[in-house]
N, C-alpha and C positions, 0 to 999 in steps of 0.2 A: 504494500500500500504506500501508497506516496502520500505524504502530508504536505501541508499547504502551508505556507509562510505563518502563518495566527498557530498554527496547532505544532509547529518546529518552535516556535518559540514559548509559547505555551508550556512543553514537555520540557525543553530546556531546562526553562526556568523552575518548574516547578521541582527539577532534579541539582539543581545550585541550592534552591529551598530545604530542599530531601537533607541533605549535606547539613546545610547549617543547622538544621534539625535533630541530627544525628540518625539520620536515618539514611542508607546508602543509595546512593546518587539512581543507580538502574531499579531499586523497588519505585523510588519517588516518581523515575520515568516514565514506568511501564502504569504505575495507578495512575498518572495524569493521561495516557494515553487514551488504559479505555475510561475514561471520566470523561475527556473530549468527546470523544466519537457516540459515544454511549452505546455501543452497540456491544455485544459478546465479541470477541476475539480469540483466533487459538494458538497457542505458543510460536508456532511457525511463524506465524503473522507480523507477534509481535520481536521476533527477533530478527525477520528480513527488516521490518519499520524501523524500529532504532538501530540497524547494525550493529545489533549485540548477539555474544553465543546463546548457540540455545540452551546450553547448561546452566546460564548465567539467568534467562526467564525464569529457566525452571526454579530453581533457588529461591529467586526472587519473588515468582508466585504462592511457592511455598509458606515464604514470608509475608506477604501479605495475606493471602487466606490465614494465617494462624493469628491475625492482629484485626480481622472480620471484617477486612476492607474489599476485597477480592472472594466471589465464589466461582464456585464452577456449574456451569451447564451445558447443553448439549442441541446441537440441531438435526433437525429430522435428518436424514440418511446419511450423516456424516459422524464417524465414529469414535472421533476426535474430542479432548475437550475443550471447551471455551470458555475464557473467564471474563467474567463482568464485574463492575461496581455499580453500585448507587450512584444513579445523576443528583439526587436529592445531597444539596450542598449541606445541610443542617444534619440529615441524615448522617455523613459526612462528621461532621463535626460531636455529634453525640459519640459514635463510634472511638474516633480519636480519643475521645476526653474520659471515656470512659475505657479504652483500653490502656490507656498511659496512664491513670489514674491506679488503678487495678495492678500494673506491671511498676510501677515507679514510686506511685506516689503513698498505699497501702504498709506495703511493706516497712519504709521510712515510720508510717505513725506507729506501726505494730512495733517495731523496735525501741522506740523510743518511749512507748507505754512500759514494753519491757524494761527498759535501763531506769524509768521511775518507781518502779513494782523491786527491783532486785535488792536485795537485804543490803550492797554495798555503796548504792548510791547513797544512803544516809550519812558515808564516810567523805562523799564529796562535799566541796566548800559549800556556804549555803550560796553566794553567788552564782555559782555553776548548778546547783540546784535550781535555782530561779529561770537562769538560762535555758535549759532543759525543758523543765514544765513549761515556762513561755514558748519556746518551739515545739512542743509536745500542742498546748492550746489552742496556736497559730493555725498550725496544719489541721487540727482538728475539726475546728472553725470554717476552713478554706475547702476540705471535704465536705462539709454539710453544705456548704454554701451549693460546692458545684451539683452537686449531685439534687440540690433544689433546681436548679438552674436547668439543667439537662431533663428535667421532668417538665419542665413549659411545653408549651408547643412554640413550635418557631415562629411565629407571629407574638406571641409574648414574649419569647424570647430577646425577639428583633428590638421592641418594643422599649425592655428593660434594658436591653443595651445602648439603645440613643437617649434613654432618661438619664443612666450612666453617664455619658457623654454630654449632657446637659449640665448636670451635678456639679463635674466634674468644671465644667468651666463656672458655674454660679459661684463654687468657692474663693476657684482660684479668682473672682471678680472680670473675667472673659464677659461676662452675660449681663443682658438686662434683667 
């Protein structure tokens, strides 16, 4: 498949993103590919389109099907399979925030629950005590929030996010 000046730049970019993200450059490619197109694609496809191995799709889709951004499906008489995403951008975006939450962010409060629970923290200074609990609160806090957040519908979501952005200049005196 030959891509078009908008969808070469598009996947680019969105794999410079991938990157700064921490996520490797060819997963970030291959999900903005088919998020473009929005069509099913099958690994051939997409490793003639980006001129990458097809070991490297493979991988890659592996990768992203395990982070529930990519599934697979299949077309009438062809035996092969084809992987798709959500065109729904908010969809999108729940996914993300609820699989890097889950993967990243979970684990962090469960440890640090931990090291406040453990018989030896009592031996730490009560400053770093304090430190602790306040990042222990912070996060905990920042977890309820998203996970309110991610239960909007994206029209409330949208909603509360330009209010945010309202707020946000009222303070700082930006606003009437």
């Amino acid at each position: 498949m030959e891509l078009s000046n908008t969808a070469r730049r598009f996947v680019l970019h969105w794999g410079e993103m991938g990157s700064a993200w921490g996520v490797n450059r060819t997963v970030a490619q291959i999900h903005a590919l088919l998020y473009f197109h929005g069509r099913p694609l099958h690994a051939e496809e997409i490793a003639e389109t980006l001129s990458v191995a097809r070991s490297n799709v493979s991988t890659s889709l592996k990768e992203l099907t395990s982070w529930n951004l990519v599934r697979v499906t299949h077309v009438l008489g062809d035996r092969r399979d084809y992987f798709e995403t959500s065109v729904d951008v908010w969809e999108l975006l729940r996914t993300v925030v609820r699989e890097r939450k889950q993967r990243e962010f979970d684990p962090t409060v469960r440890m640090l629950a931990e090291l406040v629970e453990d018989e030896g923290f009592q031996n730490e200074t009560p400053d770093a005590q304090d430190r602790v609990r306040e990042c222990l609160r912070l996060m905990q806090t920042l977890g309820s929030w998203s996970e309110e957040m991610m239960r909007l519908s994206p029209s409330t979501l949208e909603k509360v996010l330009k209010l945010g952005a309202s707020v946000q200049r009222f303070v700082r005196g930006d606003g009437s």
